[in-house]
N, C-alpha and C positions, 0 to 999 in steps of 0.2 A: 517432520515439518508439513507433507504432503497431507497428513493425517487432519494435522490441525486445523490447515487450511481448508478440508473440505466439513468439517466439523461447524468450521464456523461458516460455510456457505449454506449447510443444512438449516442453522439456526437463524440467516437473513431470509428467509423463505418470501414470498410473492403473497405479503397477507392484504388483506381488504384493510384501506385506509378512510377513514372517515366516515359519514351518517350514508355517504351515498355508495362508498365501498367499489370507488371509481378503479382502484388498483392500488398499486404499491404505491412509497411515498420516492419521492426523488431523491431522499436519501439514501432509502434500502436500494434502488434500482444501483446507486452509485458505486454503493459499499459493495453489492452484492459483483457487479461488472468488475470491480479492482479483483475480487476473490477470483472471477474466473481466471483472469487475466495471470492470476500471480499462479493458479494452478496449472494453466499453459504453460509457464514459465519454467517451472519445477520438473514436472513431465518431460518436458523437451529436453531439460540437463540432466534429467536420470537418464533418459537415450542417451545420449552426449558423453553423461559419462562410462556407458555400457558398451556402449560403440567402443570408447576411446581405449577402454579397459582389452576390448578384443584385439584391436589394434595392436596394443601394446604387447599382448601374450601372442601374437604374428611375428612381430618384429622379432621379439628375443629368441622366438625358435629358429628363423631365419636366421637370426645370427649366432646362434649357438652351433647351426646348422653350418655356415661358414668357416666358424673359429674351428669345428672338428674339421672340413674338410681343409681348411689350410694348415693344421696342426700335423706334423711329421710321419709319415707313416712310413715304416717299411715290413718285407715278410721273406724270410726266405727258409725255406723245405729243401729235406733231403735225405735219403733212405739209399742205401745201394750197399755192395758185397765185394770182395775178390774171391772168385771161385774156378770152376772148372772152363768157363766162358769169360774169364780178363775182369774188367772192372765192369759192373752194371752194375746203374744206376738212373734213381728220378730226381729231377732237382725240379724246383721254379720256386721265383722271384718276385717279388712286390716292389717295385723300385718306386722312390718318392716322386720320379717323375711323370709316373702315372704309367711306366714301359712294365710288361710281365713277360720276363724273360722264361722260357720252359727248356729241358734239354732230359731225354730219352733214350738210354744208353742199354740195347741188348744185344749181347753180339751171340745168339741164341739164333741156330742156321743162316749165320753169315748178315744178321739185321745189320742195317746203317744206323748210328744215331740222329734222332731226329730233336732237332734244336728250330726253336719257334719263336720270336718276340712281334708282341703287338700291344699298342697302345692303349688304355683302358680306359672308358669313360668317369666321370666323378661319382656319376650313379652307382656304376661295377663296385668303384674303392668303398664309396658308402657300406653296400651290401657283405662285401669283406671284414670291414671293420668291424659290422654285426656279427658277424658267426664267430668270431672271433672274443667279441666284447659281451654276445652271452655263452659263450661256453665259461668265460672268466679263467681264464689260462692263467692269465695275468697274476691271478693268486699263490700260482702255486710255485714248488722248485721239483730240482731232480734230483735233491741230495738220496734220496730213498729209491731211483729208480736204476735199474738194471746195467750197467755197464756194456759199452758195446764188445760185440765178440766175434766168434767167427762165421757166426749168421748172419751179422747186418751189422748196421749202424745209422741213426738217424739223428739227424739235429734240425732244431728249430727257433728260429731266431724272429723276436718281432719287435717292434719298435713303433708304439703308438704315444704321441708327446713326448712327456715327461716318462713313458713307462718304458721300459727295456727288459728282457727275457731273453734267457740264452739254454738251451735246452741241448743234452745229449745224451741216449740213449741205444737198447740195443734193438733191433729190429721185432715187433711184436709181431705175430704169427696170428693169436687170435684171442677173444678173451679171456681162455683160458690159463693163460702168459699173463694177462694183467691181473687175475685175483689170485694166482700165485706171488705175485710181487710183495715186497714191504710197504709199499705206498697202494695201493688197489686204486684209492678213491680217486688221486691225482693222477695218477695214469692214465684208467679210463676216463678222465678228460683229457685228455693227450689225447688216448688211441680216435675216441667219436670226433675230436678236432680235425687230427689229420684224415679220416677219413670223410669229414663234411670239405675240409681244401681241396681232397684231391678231386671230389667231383664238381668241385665249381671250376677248378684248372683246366679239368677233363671237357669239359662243356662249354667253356669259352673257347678253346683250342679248337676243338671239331667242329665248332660255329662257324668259328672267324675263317679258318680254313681248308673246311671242310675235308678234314683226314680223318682217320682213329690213331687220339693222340699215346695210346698204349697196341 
């Protein structure tokens, strides 16, 4: 439309009218003023609508932004043994209401366990829910993964929406324990998972109160 309009402003051009070629006639001056006018008009509502368009692609991330952060979340980790030193163990917690409970069990020359909760920002859960949502855990099971035993035991449970995962395993050692496995590929997404939680755990913890949380 913008096109046409200026098309035809090209073609009222400013020509010499009459013997004495005083200027345009009062017509074309007429015609010519509506064409700008309509071409202001046009220009203004492509802003308008470009604006409105950004607007709009604001709004829904914003809100898309809120439906995750009000959408259900929980997370809970935990890895530990009975051995020559009682029961030791790591735990911590993603609680839906924002609390991250931690608990530190090494009775390894006479430790205390060291048990921590503190309240998380929406920012924190956001960034959780990332490491989480690209590792794509979510995908996978543990029908194919190792049985816990007399080395360890670990399970991992999260609940994001509509999704739930419930995971248990045996304690992994190091990669070489995961491409031994019958699952490899789901595993080491387990094994790089928990070890990207434990150091956001680890980091919030000696943050917030200022300990070393292991």
């Amino acid at each position: 439309m913008i096109m046409k309009i200026k098309n035809l402003w090209k073609s009222v051009g400013y020509k010499r009218s009459g013997p004495g070629g005083k200027g345009p006639t009062r017509r074309r001056r007429r015609r010519r003023r509506t064409l700008e006018l309509a071409l202001i008009f046009f220009n203004s509502a492509g802003c308008w609508l470009k604006i409105n368009r950004r607007l709009l692609l604001i709004i829904n991330i914003i809100r898309m932004g809120s439906e995750e952060e009000n959408a259900e979340f929980y997370l809970r980790y935990y890895v530990g043994h009975k051995g020559k030193f009682g029961h030791e163990f790591l735990e911590f917690e993603f609680r839906p209401d924002g609390k991250l409970r931690y608990a530190n069990n090494s009775n390894y020359k006479n430790d205390t366990i060291i048990r921590k909760e503190v309240y998380l920002t929406p920012a924190v859960l956001r960034e959780c829910r990332r490491i989480i949502s690209d590792s794509e855990i979510m995908k996978e099971d543990d029908n194919n993964w190792p049985e816990p035993d007399r080395v360890g035991r670990q399970e991992l449970e999260i609940v994001m929406g509509n999704e739930h995962i419930s995971f248990t395993t045996s304690k992994i050692g190091s990669l070489v324990d995961v491409q031994s496995s019958a699952d490899p590929e789901g595993l080491r997404i387990f094994y790089y998972l928990v070890q990207d939680l434990k150091c956001f755990v680890f980091s919030l913890i000696s943050l917030h109160f200022k300990i070393k949380p292991i």
